[in-house]
Backbone bond lengths (Angstrom), bond angles and torsions (degrees), N, CA, C in turn:
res aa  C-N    CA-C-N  psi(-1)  N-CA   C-N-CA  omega(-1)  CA-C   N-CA-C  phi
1 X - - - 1.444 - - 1.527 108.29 -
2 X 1.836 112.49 133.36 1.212 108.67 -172.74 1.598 106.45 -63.53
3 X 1.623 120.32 155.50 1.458 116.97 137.28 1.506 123.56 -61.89
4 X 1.464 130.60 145.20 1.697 123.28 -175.94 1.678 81.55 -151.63
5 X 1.583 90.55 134.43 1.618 95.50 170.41 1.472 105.35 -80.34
6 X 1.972 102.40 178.11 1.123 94.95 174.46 1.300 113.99 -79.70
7 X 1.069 143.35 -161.80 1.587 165.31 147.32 1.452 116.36 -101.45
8 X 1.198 110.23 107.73 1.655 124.13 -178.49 1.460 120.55 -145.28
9 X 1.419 108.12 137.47 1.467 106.27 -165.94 1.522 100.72 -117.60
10 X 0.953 106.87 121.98 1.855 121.96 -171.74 1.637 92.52 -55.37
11 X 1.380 105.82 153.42 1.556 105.07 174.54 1.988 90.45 -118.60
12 X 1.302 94.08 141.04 1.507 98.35 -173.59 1.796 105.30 -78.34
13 X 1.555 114.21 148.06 1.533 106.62 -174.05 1.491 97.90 -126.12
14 X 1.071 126.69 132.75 1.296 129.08 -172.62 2.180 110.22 -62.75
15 X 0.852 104.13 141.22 1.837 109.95 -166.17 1.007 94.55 74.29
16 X 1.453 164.35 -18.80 1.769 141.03 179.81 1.851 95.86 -80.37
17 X 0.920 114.04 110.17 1.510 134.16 -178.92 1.531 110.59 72.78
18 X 0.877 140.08 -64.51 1.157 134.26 161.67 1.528 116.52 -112.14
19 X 1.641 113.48 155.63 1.258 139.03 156.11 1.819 125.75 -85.60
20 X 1.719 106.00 101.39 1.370 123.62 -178.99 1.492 103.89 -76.57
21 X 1.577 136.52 108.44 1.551 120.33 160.61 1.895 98.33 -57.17
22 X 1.588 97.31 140.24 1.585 99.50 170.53 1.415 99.35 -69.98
23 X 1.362 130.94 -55.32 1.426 137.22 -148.86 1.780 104.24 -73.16
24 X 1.330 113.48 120.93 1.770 114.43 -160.82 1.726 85.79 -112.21
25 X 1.285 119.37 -32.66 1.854 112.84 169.88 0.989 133.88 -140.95
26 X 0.951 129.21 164.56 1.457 134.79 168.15 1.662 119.19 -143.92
27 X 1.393 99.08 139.95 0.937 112.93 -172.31 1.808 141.20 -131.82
28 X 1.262 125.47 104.23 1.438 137.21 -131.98 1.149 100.89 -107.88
29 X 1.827 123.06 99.27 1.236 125.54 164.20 1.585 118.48 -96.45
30 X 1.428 116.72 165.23 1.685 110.04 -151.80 1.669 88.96 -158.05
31 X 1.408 131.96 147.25 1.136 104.72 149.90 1.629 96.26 -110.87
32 X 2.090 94.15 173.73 1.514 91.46 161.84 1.370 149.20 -72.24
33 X 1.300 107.02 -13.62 1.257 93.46 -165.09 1.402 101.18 -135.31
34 X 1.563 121.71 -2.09 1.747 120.31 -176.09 1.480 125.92 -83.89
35 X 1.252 117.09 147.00 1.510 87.90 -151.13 1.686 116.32 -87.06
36 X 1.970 111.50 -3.93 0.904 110.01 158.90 1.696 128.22 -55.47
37 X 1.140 113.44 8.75 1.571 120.39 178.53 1.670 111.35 -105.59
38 X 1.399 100.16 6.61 1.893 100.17 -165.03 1.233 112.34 -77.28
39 X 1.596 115.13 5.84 1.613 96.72 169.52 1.414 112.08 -128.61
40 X 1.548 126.16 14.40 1.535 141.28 112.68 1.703 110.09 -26.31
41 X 1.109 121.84 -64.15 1.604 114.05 -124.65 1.391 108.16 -138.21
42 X 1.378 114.86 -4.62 1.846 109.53 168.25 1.338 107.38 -95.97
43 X 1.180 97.24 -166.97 1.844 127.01 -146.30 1.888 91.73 -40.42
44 X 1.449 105.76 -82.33 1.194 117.61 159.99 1.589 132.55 -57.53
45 X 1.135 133.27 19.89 1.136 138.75 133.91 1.079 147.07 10.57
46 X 1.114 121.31 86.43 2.013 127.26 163.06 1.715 87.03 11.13
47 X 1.714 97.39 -91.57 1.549 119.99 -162.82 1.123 108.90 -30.80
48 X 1.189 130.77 -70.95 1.676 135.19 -151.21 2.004 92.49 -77.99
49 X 1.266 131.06 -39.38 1.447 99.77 165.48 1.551 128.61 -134.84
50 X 1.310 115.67 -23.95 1.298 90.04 177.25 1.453 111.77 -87.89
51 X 1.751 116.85 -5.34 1.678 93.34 165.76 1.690 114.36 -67.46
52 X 0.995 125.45 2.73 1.369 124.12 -176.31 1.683 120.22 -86.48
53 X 1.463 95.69 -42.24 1.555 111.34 167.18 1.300 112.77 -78.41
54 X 1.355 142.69 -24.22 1.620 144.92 147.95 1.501 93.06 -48.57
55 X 0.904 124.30 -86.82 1.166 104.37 -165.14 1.377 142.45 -74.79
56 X 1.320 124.11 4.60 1.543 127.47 139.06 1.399 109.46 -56.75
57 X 1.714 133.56 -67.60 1.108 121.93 174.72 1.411 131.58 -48.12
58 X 1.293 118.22 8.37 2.228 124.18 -169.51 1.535 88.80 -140.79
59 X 0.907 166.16 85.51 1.535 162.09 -139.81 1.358 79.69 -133.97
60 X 1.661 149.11 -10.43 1.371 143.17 -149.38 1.558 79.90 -108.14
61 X 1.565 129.47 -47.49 1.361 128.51 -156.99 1.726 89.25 -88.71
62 X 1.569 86.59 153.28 1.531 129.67 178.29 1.456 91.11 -78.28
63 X 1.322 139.04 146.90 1.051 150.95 -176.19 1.898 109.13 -147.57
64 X 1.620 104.18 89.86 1.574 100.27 166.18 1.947 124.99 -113.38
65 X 1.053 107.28 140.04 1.277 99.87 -162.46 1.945 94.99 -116.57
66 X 1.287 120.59 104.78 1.569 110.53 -168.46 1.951 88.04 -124.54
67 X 1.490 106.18 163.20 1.800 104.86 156.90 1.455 100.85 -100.39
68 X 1.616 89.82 154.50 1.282 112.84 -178.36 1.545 91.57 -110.37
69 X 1.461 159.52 104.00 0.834 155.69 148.74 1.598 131.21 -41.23
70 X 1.228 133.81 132.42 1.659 128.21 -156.12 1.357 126.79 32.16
71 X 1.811 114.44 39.03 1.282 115.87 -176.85 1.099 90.92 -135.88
72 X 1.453 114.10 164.22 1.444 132.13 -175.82 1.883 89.66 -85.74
73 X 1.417 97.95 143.66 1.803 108.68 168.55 1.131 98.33 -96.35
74 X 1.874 83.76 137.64 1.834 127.04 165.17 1.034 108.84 -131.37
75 X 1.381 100.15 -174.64 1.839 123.71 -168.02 1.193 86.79 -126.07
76 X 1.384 115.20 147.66 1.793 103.04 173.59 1.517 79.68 -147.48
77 X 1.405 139.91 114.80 1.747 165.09 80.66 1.288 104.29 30.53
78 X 1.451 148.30 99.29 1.345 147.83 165.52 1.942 99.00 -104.26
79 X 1.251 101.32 129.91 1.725 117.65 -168.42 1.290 102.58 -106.36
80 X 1.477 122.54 156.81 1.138 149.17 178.30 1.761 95.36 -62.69
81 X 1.380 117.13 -62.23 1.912 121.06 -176.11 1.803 90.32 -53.10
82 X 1.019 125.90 -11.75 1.669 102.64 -168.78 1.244 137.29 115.37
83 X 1.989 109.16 -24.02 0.911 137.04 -159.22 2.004 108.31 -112.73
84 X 1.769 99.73 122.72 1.533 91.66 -177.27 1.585 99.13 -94.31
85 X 1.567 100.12 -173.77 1.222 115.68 160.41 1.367 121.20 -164.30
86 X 1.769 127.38 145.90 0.936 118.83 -126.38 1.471 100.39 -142.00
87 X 1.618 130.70 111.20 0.890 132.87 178.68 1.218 130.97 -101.97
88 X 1.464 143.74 101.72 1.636 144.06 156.94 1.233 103.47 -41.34
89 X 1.829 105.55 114.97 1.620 124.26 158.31 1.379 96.01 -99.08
90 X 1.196 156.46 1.16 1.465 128.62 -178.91 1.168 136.48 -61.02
91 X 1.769 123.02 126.63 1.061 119.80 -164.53 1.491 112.82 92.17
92 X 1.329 136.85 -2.57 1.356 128.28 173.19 1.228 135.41 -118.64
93 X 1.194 144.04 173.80 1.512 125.00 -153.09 1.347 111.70 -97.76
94 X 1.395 114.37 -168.74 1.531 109.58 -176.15 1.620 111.75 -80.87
95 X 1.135 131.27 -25.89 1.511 102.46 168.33 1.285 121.65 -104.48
96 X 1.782 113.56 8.43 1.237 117.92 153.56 1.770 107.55 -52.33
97 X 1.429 111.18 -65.89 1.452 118.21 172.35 1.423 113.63 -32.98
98 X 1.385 112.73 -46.28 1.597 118.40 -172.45 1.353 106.31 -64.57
99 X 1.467 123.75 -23.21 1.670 119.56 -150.30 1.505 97.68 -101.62
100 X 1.363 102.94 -19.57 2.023 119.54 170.24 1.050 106.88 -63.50
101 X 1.703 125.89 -58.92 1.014 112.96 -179.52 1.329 146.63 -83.85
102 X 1.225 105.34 9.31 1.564 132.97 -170.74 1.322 101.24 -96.10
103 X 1.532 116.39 -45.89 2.068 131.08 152.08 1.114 101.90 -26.51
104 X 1.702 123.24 -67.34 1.627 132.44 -165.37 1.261 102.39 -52.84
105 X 1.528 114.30 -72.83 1.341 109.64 -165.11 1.799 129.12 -74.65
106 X 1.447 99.95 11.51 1.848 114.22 -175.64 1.709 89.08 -98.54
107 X 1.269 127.22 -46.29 0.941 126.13 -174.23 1.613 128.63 -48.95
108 X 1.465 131.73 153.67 1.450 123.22 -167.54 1.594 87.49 -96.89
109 X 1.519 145.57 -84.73 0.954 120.29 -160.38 2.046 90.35 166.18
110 X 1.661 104.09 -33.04 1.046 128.14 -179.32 1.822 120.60 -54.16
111 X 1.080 102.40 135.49 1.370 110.19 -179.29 1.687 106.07 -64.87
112 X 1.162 108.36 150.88 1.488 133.47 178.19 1.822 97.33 -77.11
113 X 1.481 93.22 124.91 1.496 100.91 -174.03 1.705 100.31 -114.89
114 X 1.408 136.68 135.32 1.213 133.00 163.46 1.339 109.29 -93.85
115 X 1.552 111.10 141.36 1.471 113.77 -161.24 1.394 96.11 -128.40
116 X 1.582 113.02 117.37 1.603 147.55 -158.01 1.232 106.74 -72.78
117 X 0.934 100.58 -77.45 1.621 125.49 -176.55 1.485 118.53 -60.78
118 X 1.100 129.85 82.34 1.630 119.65 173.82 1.731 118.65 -32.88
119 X 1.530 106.45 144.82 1.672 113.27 -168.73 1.438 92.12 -78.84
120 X 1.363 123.26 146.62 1.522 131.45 -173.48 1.995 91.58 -133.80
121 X 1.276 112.85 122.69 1.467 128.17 -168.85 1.885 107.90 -128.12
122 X 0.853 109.95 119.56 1.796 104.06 173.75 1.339 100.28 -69.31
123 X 1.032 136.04 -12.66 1.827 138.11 -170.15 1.751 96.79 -112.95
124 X 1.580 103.02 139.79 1.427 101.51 171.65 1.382 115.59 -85.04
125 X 1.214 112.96 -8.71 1.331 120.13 -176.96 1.508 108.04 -154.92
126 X 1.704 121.32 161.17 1.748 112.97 174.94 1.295 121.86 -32.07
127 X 1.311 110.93 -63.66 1.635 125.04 173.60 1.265 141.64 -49.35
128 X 1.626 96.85 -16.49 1.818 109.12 -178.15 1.627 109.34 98.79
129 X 1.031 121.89 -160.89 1.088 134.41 -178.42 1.899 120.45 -101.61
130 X 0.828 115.01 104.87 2.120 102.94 -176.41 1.589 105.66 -92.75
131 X 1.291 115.60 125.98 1.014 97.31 158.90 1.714 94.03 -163.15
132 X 1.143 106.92 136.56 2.126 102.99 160.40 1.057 131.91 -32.22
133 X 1.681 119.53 -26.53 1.777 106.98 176.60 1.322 100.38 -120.09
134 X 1.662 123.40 52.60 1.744 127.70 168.03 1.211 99.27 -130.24
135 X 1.106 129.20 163.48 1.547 138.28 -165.70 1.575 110.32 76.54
136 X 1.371 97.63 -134.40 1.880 125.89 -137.85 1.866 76.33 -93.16
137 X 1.026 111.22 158.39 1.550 121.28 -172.38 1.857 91.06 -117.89
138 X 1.561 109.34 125.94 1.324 113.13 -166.58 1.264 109.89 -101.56
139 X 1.509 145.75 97.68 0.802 145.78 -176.28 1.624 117.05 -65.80
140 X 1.414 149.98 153.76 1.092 159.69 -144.38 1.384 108.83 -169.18
């Protein structure tokens, strides 16, 4: 009887050879004239510079900048799974804005799971337990 290997198809893991950002866009609504948008859209402005340096540093992310007229400004995160997400900056400053969007794009895309069941570990920690009177009994 022949030997036949198995047949197995590697499942790809994100960081094992390369690093995929989940987040493929983003997207920067503003209105003109409300004043919850004033740290979008004046002199010193999100817009005019540090969205510019975000986006030299993410060259992977989609970068759209549209107004939203009589709406409060967000960031809204469009993911590789399909799934956006959508953050209200109104009213906050420019590296408040910066620290939103840096949220968007760290983020996987994945829904927030609550976890029921407490984790139960025989180890109190990775390593086990250290101590001088656990283990091998040292005779002298």
């Amino acid at each position: 009887m022949p030997v036949s290997a198995l047949r197995a198809v590697s499942k790809s893991q994100n960081g094992v050879g390369a690093f995929i950002l989940q987040c493929k866009r983003m997207e920067f609504n503003f209105c003109d004239w409300a004043g919850s948008s004033k740290g979008m859209r004046h002199d010193r402005s999100f817009l005019k510079h540090s969205l510019s340096q975000f986006a030299r540093q993410n060259p992977q992310i989609e970068i759209i900048v549209a107004p939203r007229p009589n709406k409060i400004p967000i960031i809204r995160g469009t993911y590789i799974n399909g799934r956006e997400k959508v953050i209200p900056v109104d009213g906050l400053e420019i590296q408040q804005i910066l620290q939103k969007a840096q949220l968007l794009r760290n983020s996987s895309g994945t829904k927030l799971k609550r976890i029921t069941r407490p984790v139960i570990s025989l180890n109190e920690s990775v390593r086990g337990i250290f101590s001088p009177f656990h283990g091998k009994k040292h005779v002298i």
